[in-house]
Phi, psi and omega in degrees: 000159195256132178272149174205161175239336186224103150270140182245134146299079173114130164232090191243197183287329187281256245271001178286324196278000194258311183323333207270339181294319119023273184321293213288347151271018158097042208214127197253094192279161163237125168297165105247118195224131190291332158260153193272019177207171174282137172311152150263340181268148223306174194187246183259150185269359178164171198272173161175156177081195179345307146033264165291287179329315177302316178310317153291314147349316157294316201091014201239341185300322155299331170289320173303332212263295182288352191258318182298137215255047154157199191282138186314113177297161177323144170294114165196093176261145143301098184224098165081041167074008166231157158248145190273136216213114190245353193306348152304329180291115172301314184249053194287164210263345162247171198208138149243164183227128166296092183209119170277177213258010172279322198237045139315281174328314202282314196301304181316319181287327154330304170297315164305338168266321171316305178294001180084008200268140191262138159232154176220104185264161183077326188260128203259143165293129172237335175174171200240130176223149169224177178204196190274358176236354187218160147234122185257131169240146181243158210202130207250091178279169202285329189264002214059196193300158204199201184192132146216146163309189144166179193272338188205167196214155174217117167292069171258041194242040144082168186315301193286026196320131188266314183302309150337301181298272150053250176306300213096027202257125149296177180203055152329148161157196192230143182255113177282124185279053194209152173233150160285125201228098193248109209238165151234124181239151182244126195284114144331134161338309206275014196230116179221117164276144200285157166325267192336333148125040181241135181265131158277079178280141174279124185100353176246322189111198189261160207240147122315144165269177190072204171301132166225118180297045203263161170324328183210079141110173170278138171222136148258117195236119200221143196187159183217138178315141185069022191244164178252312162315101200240155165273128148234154188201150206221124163225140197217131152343010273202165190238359192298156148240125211283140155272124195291004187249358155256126187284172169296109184299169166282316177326313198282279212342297183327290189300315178299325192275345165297325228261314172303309208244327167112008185241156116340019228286090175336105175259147176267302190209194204216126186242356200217114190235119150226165186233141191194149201226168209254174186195087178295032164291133136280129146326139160306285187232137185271020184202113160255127191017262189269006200255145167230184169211129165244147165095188183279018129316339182252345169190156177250147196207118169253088186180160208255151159100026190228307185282332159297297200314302196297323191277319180252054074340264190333321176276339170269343162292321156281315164316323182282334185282323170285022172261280194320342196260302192278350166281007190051036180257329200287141153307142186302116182086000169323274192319311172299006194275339147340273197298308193298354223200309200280300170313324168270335147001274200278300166318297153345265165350268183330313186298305183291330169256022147301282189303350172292295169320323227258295171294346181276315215251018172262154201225340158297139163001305194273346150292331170312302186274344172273333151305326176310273206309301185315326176305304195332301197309329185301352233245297196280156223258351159287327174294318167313285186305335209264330201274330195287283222288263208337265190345300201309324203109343182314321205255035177277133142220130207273155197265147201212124210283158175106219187194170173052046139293162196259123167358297203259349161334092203092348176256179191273130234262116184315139199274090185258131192282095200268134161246152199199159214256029140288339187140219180253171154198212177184165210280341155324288200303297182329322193266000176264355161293352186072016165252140159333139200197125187253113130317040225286136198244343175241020194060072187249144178272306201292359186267350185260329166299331166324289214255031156347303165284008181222024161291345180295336183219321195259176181242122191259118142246110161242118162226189213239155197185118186292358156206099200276133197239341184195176191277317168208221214183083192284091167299145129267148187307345170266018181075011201279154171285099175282313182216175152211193200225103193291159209279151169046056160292112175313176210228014120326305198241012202257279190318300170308318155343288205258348155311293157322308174304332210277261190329330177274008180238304182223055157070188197289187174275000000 
C-alpha cells in the first residue's frame, strides 16, 4: 500500500504546483490523475499575473521563461471587450508568459520528480471516505482496484470535480450562454496584414485588429505588422456542451468567424485551437473536515486569462499551512485560514470578470456608451494601474488578525534589494525553500531574541536595504507579509508584536 500524507486529485498546473509545494515543506504527497498521459489538448495558453512573481521566488521563473516558445508579448490584455494596453507604463502592473499549458504541465511535473513527488497516472479516484483522523480513498489502477490512506485530500480535478460532489461541497453560480472560441493561426500569402496590424481577406476586404462587434457576437483579432502569425477569437451565443476532451477543428473555427463576422477566412496551419464556455461558480466552502478544493474545484471566473493564476496561488497557499497541521506546529485555526484568504481572493477575481461579462455582453446603447466610457477611463494612468494590479492579483491583502497593522501587512512581501555581510541578495532569493523569514532590516538585537523560540521553523535575516519599508518583516512561505515591524517601534511594544504574530502564524514556542 502506498504511505501518503496528502492526496492530491489532479495533476493539472494547481496539484502538480501544490504537490512540488507540499515537498518542500517536508510533506509526502500522492497525485493520482485519472488519465494516463498529459492531455495534448490545447487549453491556456500561457501564466499572467501574480503568479509569475511566486515563480521567481522561487527560483523557477527563468526555466519557465527559457521554455516558451517566443518573446514575452507586449502588456496588452483583453478585458471584456475592450483592452488594458500598459505599453505605456514603464512598469506595468500586469505581465504574461506564453506557455500553453501541455507544456506548463510538463515543466511542473519536471519539477515535482526533482522534489521526489509520486504521481500515479491512469488511476481514478471512486470514492471517498473520511473520519476524524483519516481520508480512506478508493482508486481503480491499470492492476486493478485498490484503497489508500492518508491525513488529508486535495480536490484538484476541474470544473466537474467528483471530489466536491463527494465532500458535499456547494458550487452555487450562473452559467453564461455562450462559447469561446480562441486560435493562434498562421495566415495564408492570399491574407495580408496590414501596417496597422488589420487583415486583407480576399473576397471580403479588410478585418480591423482589436474587437469587432456584430449582430452574432464578438470577433477579436490580435496581429503584428508583418506577421503571418495571428490570435483569433470568436465569441457566439450559444447552449451546446462541448466534451472538454474533444478538440476543436480548423473547421469550427472557420465556421464561427463565418457565422460572426460574415468572412471566409483562410487558415494555413494552426498552433493553438480551443474552445471554452464562461461560467461564475464558487465553492461554498474550501475545506470540509479533511477534504479541500484548489482550482477550478473551487471556483470558475468568466473570462480568460485567470484561472491558472488563481488555482495554483491557492496551492501555494495552502501547502504550507497543511505542512504545519501535519507536522503538528499549526495553530489553532491555521488551516482554516485556507478557505478564508483564499475564497477571498477568487472573490476578488470574480468581481473583475463579473464586470468583464456587464462589458462582453451588452449589445445596446446604453452598452455601447459604457465601453466608451470605460476605455476612456483607461487613457489615465491611475485607473490603468489600479483595474492592471486588481486583473493581476497584486493588490490582494489577505486579512490579519489583531490591530495597529502596519501597511504592508498581508500583502505580498516586496523584492527588496538587501545587503548582508555574505554580500547582496534580495527577499526573492530568501524565498525559494519556501520557509517563513523574519526579516530584520534595522540591526534590532531585541526582534531576534523574540524569535528565538521559533529558529527551529522560521529564518532569522539581517541585512541593510536603501529605503527600509519597516524595521523588520515577518515572511510566510507564500510570500505574504504575516507581520512588520514600524521603523523605530520601541522593542517594548515591538517584541512582544511580534512574539504574537509568531504563535498566530507558526505556532507555540
Amino acid at each position: 500500500m502506498t504511505n501518503a500524507d496528502v492526496i492530491i486529485v489532479g495533476a493539472g498546473p494547481t496539484g502538480l504546483m501544490l504537490a512540488a509545494e507540499l515537498r518542500l515543506a517536508g510533506v509526502r504527497p500522492l497525485v493520482l490523475e485519472r488519465h494516463p498521459r498529459r492531455r495534448d489538448t490545447p487549453k491556456a495558453g500561457g501564466l499572467g499575473g501574480q503568479i509569475l512573481e511566486l515563480l521567481r521566488y522561487r527560483g523557477l521563473l527563468e526555466r519557465f521563461e527559457a521554455a516558451c516558445p517566443g518573446p514575452p508579448p507586449a502588456p496588452r490584455f483583453p478585458f471584456g471587450g475592450v483592452h488594458l494596453d500598459f505599453t505605456r507604463l514603464p512598469d506595468p502592473p500586469m505581465h504574461a508568459l506564453p506557455l500553453p499549458q501541455q507544456e506548463l504541465e510538463r515543466l511542473l511535473e519536471e519539477r515535482a520528480a526533482e522534489l521526489d513527488v509520486e504521481i500515479h497516472r491512469g488511476h481514478e479516484v471512486t470514492g471517498i471516505r473520511q473520519d476524524d483522523a483519516a481520508v480512506t480513498v478508493d482508486v481503480r489502477g491499470p492492476d486493478g482496484p485498490y484503497q489508500v490512506p492518508a491525513r488529508y485530500l486535495v480536490g484538484c480535478d476541474g470544473a466537474r470535480s467528483r471530489v466536491r460532489d463527494w465532500a458535499g461541497i456547494g458550487f452555487p453560480g450562473t452559467v453564461y450562454p455562450e462559447v469561446n472560441r480562441l486560435a493562434q493561426v498562421t495566415l495564408p500569402t492570399a491574407v495580408t496584414v496590414l501596417g496597422n496590424g488589420d487583415l486583407d481577406v480576399p473576397g471580403f476586404g479588410v478585418v480591423r485588429a482589436g474587437f469587432t462587434r456584430t449582430d452574432h457576437g464578438l470577433f477579436g483579432l490580435g496581429s503584428a505588422p508583418g506577421a503571418t502569425s495571428v490570435s483569433l477569437y470568436t465569441i457566439e451565443d450559444e447552449t451546446t456542451e462541448y466534451d472538454d476532451d474533444v478538440p476543436m477543428t480548423v473547421t469550427e473555427l472557420q465556421d464561427s468567424v463565418h457565422r460572426v463576422l460574415g468572412a471566409h477566412l483562410p487558415i494555413a496551419a494552426t498552433t493553438r485551437l480551443s474552445r471554452f464556455t464562461f461560467k461564475a461558480r464558487q465553492a461554498d466552502h474550501y475545506r470540509k473536515g479533511r477534504i479541500l478544493l484548489a482550482g477550478d474545484a473551487a471556483h470558475l471566473f468568466p473570462a480568460t486569462g485567470v484561472a491558472l493564476n488563481t488555482g495554483m496561488l491557492d496551492a501555494v497557499n495552502l501547502a504550507w499551512k497543511l505542512a504545519a497541521d501535519l507536522h503538528g506546529r499549526a495553530p489553532l485555526g491555521l488551516l482554516d485560514t485556507y478557505h478564508t484568504e483564499r475564497h477571498l481572493a477568487s472573490a476578488r477575481t470574480m468581481l473583475h470578470t463579473r464586470a468583464q461579462v456587464a462589458l462582453r455582453r451588452g449589445h445596446d446603447a446604453a452598452a455601447e456608451a459604457l465601453r466608451e466610457m470605460f476605455t476612456e477611463l483607461l487613457t489615465d494612468e491611475q485607473p490603468l494601474r489600479r483595474i492592471g494590479a486588481l486583473v493581476a492579483g497584486s493588490d490582494l491583502r489577505y486579512p490579519t488578525p489583531g490591530t495597529n497593522h502596519h501597511p504592508l501587512t498581508g500583502a505580498f512581501a516586496p523584492d527588496l534589494t538587501l545587503h548582508t555581510d555574505e554580500g547582496m541578495t534580495s527577499v526573492a532569493r530568501l524565498m525559494h525553500p519556501a520557509r517563513p523569514v523574519l526579516l530584520d532590516l534595522a540591526d534590532r538585537p531585541d526582534l531576534r531574541e523574540a524569535a528565538h523560540d521559533w529558529k527551529d521553523r522560521v529564518d532569522v535575516h539581517t541585512a541593510r536595504t536603501d529605503t527600509r519599508p519597516a524595521d523588520a518583516l515577518l515572511i510566510r512561505p507564500d510570500a505574504h507579509i504575516a507581520w512588520a515591524a514600524p521603523l523605530d517601534e520601541p522593542a517594548a511594544t515591538a517584541a512582544p508584536a511580534l512574539r504574537e504574530a509568531l504563535s498566530t502564524w507558526f505556532g507555540p514556542s
